[in-house]
C-alpha positions as CSV (number, residue, x, y, z in Angstrom):
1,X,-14.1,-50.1,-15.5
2,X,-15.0,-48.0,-12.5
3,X,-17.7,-47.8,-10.5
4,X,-20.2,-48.3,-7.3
5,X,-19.3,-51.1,-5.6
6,X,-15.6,-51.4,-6.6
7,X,-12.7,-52.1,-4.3
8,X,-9.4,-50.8,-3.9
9,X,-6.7,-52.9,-2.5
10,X,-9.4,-54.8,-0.2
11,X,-10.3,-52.1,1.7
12,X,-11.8,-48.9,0.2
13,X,-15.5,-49.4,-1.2
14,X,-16.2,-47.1,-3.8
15,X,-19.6,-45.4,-3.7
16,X,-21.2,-42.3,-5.2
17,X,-18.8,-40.6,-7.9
18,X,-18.5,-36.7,-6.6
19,X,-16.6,-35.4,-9.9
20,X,-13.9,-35.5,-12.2
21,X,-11.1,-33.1,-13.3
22,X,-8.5,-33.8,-16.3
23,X,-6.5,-36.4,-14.5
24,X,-9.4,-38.6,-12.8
25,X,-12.2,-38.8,-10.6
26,X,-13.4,-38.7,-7.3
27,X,-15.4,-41.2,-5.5
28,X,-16.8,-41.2,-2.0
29,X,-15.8,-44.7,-0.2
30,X,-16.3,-46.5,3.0
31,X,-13.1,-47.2,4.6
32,X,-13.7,-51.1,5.4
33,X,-10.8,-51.5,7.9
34,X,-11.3,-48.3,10.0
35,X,-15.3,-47.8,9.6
36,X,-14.9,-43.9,8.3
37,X,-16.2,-42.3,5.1
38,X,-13.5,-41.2,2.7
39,X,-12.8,-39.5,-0.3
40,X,-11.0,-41.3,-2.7
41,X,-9.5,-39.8,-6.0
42,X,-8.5,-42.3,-9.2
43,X,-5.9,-41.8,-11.6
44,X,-7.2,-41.8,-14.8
45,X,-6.5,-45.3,-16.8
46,X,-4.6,-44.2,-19.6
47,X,-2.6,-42.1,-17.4
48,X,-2.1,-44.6,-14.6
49,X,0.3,-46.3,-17.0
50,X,2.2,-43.8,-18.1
51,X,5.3,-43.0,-15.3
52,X,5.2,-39.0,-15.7
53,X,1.5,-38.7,-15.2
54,X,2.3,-41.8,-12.0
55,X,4.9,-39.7,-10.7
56,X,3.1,-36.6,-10.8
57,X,0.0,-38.4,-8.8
58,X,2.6,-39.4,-5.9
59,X,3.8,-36.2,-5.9
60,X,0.4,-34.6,-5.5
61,X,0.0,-37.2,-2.4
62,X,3.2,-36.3,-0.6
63,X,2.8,-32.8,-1.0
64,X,-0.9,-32.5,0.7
65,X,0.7,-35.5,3.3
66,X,3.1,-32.5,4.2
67,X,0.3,-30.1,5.0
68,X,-2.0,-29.3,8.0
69,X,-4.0,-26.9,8.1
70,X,-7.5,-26.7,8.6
71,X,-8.1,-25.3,5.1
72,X,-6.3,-28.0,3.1
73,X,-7.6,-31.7,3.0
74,X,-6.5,-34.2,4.8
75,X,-4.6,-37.2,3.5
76,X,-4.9,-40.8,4.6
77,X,-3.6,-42.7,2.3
78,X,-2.1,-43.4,-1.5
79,X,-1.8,-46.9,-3.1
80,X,-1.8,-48.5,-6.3
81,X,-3.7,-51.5,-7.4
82,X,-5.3,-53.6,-10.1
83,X,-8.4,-53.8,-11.4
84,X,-9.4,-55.8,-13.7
85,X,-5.8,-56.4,-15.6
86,X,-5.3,-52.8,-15.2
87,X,-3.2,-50.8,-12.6
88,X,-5.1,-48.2,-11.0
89,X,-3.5,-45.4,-8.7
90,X,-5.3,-43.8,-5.9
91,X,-5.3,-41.2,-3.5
92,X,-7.4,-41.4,-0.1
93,X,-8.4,-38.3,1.4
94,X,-10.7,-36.7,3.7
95,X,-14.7,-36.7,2.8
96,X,-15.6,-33.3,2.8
97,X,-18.9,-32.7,3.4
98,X,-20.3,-29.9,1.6
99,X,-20.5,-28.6,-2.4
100,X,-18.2,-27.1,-4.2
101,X,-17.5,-23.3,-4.8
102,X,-18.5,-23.6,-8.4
103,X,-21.9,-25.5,-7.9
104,X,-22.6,-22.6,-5.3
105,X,-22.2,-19.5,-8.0
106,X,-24.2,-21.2,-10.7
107,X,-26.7,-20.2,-8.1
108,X,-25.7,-16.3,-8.4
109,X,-23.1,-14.1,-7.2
110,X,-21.8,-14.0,-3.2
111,X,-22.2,-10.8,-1.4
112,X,-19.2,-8.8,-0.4
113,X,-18.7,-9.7,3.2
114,X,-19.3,-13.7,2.1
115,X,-16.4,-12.8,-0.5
116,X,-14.3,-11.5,1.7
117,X,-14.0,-14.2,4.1
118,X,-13.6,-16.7,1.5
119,X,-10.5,-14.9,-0.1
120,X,-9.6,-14.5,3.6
121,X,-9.7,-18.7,4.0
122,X,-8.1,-19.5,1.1
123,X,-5.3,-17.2,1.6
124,X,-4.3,-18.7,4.8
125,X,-4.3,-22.2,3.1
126,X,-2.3,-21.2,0.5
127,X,0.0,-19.6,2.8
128,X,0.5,-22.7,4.7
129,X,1.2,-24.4,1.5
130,X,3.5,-21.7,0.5
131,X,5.3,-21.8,3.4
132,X,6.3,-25.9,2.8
133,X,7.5,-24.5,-0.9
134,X,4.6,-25.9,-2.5
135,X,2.8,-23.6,-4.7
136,X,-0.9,-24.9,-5.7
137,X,-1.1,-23.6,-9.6
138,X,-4.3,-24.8,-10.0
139,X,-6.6,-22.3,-7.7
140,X,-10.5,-22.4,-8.8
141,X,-14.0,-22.6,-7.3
142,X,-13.7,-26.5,-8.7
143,X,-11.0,-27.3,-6.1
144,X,-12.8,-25.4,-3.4
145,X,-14.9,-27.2,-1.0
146,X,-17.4,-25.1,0.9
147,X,-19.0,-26.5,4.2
148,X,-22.2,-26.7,5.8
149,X,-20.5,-24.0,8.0
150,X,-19.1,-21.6,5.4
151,X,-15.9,-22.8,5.9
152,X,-13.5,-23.6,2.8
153,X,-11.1,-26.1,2.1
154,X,-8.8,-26.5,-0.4
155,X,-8.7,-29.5,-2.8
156,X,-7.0,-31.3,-5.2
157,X,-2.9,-30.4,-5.4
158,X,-3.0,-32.7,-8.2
159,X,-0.3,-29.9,-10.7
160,X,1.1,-28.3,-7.5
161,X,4.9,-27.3,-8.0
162,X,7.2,-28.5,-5.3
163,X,10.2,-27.1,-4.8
164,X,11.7,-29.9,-2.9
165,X,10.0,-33.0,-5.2
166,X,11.2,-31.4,-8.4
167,X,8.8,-29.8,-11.4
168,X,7.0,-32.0,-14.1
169,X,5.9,-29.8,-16.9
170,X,7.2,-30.4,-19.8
171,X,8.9,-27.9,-21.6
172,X,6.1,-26.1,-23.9
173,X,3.8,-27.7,-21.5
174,X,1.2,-24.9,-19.2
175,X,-0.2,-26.5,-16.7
176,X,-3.2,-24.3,-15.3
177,X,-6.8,-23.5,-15.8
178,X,-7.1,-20.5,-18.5
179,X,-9.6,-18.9,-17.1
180,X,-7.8,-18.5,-13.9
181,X,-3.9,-18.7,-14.8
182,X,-1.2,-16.0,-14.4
183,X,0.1,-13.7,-17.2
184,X,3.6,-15.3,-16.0
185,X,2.5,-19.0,-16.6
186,X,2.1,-18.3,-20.4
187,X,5.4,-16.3,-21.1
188,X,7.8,-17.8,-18.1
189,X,8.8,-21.0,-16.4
190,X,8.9,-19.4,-13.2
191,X,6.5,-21.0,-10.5
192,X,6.1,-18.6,-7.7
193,X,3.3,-18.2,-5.1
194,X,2.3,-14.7,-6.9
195,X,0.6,-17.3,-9.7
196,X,-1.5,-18.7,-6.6
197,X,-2.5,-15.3,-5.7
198,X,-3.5,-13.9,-9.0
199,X,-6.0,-17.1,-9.5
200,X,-7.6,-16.2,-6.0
201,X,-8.2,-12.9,-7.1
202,X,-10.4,-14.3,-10.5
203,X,-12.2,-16.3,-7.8
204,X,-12.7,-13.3,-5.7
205,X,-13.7,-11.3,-9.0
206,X,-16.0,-14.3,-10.0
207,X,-17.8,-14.2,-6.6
208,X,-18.3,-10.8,-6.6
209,X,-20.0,-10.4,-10.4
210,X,-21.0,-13.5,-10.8
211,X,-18.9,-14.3,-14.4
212,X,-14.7,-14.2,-15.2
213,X,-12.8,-11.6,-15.8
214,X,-12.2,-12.8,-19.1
215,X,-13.9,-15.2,-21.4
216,X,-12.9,-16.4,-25.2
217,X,-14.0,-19.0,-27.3
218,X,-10.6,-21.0,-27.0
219,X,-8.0,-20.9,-23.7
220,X,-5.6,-19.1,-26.5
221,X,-8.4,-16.1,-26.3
222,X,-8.9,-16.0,-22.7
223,X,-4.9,-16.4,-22.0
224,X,-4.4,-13.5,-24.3
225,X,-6.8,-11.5,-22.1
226,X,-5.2,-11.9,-19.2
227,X,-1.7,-11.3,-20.8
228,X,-2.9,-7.7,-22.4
229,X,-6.5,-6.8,-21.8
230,X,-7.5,-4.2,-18.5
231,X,-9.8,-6.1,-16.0
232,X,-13.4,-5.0,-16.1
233,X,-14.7,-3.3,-13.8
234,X,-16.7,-4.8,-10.8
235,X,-20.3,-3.7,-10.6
236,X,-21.0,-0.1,-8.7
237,X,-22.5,-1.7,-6.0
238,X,-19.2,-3.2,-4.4
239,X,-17.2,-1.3,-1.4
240,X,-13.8,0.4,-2.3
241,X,-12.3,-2.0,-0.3
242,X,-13.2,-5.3,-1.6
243,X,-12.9,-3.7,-4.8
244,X,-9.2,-2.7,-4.1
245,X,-8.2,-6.1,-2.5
246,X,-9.6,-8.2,-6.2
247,X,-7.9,-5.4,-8.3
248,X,-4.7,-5.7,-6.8
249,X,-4.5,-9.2,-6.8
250,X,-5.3,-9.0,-10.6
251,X,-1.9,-7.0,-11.2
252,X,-0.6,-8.2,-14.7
253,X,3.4,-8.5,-13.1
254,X,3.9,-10.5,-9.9
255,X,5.9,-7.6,-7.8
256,X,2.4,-5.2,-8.6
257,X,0.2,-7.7,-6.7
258,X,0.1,-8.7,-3.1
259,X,3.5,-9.9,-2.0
260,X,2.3,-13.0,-0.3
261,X,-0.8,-14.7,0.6
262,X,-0.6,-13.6,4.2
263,X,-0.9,-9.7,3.1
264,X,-3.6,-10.8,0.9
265,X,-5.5,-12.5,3.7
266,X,-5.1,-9.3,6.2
267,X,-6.6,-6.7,3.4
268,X,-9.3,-8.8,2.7
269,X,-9.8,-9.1,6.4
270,X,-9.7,-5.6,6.8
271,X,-12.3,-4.7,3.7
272,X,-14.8,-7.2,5.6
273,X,-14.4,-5.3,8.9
274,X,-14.5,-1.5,7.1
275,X,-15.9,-2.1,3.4
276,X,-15.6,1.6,2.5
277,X,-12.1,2.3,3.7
278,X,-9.4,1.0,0.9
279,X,-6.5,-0.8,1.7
280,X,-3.1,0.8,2.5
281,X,-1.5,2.3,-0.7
282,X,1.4,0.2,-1.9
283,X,4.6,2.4,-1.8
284,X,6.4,1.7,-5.0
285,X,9.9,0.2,-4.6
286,X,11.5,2.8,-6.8
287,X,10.4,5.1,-4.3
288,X,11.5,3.5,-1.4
289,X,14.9,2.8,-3.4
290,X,15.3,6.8,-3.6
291,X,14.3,7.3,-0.4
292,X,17.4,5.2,1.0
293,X,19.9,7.0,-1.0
294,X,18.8,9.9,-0.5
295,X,19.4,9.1,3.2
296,X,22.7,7.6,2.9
297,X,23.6,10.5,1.0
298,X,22.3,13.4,3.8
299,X,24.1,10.6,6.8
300,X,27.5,10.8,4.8
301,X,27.2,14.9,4.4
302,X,26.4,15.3,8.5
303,X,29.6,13.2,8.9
304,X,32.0,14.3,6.6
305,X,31.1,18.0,7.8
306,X,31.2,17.4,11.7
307,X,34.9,16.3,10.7
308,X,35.6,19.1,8.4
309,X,34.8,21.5,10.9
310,X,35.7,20.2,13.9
311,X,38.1,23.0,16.2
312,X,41.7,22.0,16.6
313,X,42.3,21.1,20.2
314,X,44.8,23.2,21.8
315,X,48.1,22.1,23.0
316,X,48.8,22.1,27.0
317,X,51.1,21.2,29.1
318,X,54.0,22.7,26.6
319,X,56.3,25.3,28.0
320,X,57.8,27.6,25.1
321,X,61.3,29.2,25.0
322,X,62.6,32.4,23.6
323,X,62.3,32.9,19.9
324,X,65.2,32.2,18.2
325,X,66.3,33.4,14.9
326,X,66.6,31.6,12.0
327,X,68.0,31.6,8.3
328,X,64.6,32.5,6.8
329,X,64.0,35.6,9.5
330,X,61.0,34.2,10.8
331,X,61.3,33.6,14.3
332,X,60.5,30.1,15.9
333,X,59.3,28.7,19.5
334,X,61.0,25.7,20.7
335,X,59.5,23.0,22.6
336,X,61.5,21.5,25.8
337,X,61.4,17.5,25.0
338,X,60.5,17.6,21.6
339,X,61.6,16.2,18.3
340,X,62.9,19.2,15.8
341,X,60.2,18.1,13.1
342,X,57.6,19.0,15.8
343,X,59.4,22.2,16.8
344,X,58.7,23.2,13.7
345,X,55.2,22.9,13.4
346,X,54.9,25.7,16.0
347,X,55.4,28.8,13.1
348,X,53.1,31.1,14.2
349,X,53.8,32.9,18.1
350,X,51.3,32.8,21.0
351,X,48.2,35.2,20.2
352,X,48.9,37.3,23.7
353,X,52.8,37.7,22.6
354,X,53.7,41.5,21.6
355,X,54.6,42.2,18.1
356,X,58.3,42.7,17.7
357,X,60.9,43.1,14.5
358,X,62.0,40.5,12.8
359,X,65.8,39.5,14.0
360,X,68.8,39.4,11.8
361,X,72.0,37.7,10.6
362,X,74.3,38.9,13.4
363,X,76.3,41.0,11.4
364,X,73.5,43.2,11.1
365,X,72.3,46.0,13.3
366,X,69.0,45.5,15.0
367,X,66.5,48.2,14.3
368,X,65.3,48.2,17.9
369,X,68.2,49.3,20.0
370,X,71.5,49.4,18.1
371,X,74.0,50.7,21.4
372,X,73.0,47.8,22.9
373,X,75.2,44.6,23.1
374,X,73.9,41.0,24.6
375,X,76.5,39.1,26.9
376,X,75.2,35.9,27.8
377,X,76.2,35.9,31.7
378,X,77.8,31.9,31.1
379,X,80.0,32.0,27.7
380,X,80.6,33.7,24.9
381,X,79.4,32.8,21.7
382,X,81.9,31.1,18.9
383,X,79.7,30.9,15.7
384,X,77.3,32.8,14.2
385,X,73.6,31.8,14.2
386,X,72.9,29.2,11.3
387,X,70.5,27.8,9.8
388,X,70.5,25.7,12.4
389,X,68.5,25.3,15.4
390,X,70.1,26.4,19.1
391,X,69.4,24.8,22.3
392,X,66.9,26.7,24.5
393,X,68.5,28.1,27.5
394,X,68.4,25.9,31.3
395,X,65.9,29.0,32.6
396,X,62.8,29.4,31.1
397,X,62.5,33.2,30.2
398,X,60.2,35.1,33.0
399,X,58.5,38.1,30.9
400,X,57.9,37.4,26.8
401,X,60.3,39.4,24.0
402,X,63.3,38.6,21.4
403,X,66.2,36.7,23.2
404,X,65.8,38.0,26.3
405,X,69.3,38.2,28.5
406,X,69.4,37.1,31.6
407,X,71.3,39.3,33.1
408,X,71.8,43.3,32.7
409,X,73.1,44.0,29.1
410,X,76.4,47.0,28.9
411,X,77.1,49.9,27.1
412,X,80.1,49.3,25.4
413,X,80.3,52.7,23.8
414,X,78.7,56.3,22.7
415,X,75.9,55.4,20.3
416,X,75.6,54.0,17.1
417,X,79.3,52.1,18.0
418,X,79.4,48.5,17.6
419,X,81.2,46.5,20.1
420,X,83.5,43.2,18.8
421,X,82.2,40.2,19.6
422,X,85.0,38.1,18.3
423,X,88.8,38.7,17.5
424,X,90.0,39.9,15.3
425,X,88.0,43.3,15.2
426,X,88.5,46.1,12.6
């Protein structure tokens, strides 16, 4: 129904037809109205009518539209048409003059510093795809345009997942090239931009040896491969650091590879400035996830010890009375000014304070001078010490020991007499 000389919509003249993929073809056209050479892709016409496969088409349209970047095509224009009693959807893009990557390896395998700055390319396009939530799913030398320059551009987002325009597939339903899809495309749903990476690192192992990783008579045989057999190694002949950038990007789980298509495009930078040095080592997560509580663990130690062990600050500015006695026969320190409860707290005596006998119930002789008698020089005392606490004195005492008097005590009597206190005496 197609073919040279056919118009779209009055405007784009079909020419030469430059290839064709499961969905359509691709046609180089004149651009009537603006006088420019463009690359025009056509929906397929059994597909054209049916609305998934139409939907999907748009999609693919508004998701390049959303892109610029010099390594993704360019996007003039979308439409849909009739021709000959049949509608026929179209997308106009950018003519890119060039071949593609596949027609270039039928020639032979690309060196290592050609590979290199390939993968480099293609990672930052996919990175500024990635970035806009689209992930391409469909990465392969067939959708990679090489230019007269070296440069590459990326092609046909004709499967691409979109985060923001919703996701096609149907269930059961893989949509990807087997020779070039993710372990995770065959046993998951999930879509992420690890899928994108793990294709450019078949086309980087392609490149480099000339032939897949893995090849099988059906897709079922070659998407078993890549779900359970070891990659093959790359001929002797490549650099450890080319060779490290494809083999990690070959990871068979997602977190294993490059994390994103901007690490991907640094190593491979780096392996075409120093082929023989490898790429930083990947420090496992479970490592990293030790490392932290072991950290947290040391932080909370240093704390909880510099508070264990922390001196008690000294009390100043407290002025201490006389010792008074009490029921227990321990002797106590009041504090001028102070609550009772804290007055008790002070238990032990000043460090510099001589050692002196424990005092007694009054009725009691004391062991350390038993002729002597204390008169307090303002009153005489009408009860018996109790359990509880006296008031201190108006005078603080002037030299430390037990109850000091503050005036010059008597001898009542020869020694060893007891004088009354209190009437009546025996």
């Amino acid at each position: 129904m197609l073919g040279a000389g056919t118009t779209l919509n009055d405007r784009y003249l079909l020419g030469g037809r430059l290839g064709g993929g499961g969905m359509g073809e691709v046609w180089r056209a004149d651009d009537t109205v603006l006088g420019r050479t463009v690359a025009v892709k056509v929906l397929m016409p059994a597909l054209s009518e049916d609305p998934t496969f139409t939907q999907r088409f748009q999609n693919e349209a508004r998701a390049m539209a959303t892109l610029r970047h010099p390594g993704v095509v360019d996007v003039y224009d979308y439409g849909i048409c009739e021709v000959e009693g049949r509608q026929v959807s179209f997308l106009v893009m950018e003519y890119v003059q060039g071949e593609s990557l596949d027609r270039v390896l039928r020639r032979g395998a690309l060196d290592p510093e050609t590979t290199m700055r390939l993968v480099a390319e293609v990672a930052d396009a996919l990175a500024a795809a990635h970035a806009q939530g689209i992930v391409h799913r469909d990465v392969k030398p067939a959708n990679l345009m090489v230019r007269p320059d070296g440069g590459v551009v990326l092609t046909d987002f004709g499967i691409a997942h979109s985060a923001s325009l919703g996701h096609l597939t149907a269930t059961g339903t893989m949509l990807c090239s087997a020779g070039y899809c993710a372990p995770e495309m065959a046993t998951s749903s999930e879509v992420s931009p690890a899928v994108d990476v793990y294709a450019l690192g078949v086309v980087a192992y392609e490149c480099l040896s000339g032939r897949l990783p893995f090849q099988g008579d059906t897709p079922v045989q070659i998407i078993f491969k890549h779900l359970n057999s070891p990659v093959p190694r790359l001929p002797e002949s490549i650099p450890p650091g080319p060779r490290q950038v494809v083999a990690r990007a070959l990871e068979k789980t997602p977190d294993a590879r490059w994390q994103t298509a901007p690490m991907m495009a640094e190593a491979a930078r780096k392996a075409l400035s120093d082929p023989g040095r490898l790429p930083a080592p990947r420090r496992p997560r479970t490592m990293r996830a030790m490392l932290t509580m072991v950290a947290a663990v040391v932080v909370t130690g240093v704390v909880a010890g510099s508070v264990w062990l922390r001196p008690a600050e000294p009390t100043t500015g407290e002025v201490v009375d006389a010792p008074v006695p009490t029921v227990e026969g321990t002797t106590t320190y009041l504090v001028p000014q102070t609550p009772p409860t804290s007055t008790r707290r002070q238990s032990a005596p000043p460090t510099k304070r001589q050692p002196t006998p424990r005092p007694t119930r009054v009725t009691q002789v004391p062991s350390f001078s038993p002729t002597v008698t204390i008169t307090p020089p303002t009153q005489t005392p009408t009860a018996t010490p109790t359990a509880s606490e006296p008031k201190p004195t108006e005078e603080p005492p002037t030299s430390p020991g037990p109850e000091e008097p503050t005036s010059e005590p008597t001898v009542s009597g020869p020694p060893g007499d007891i004088q009354c206190i209190r009437a009546p005496c025996p």
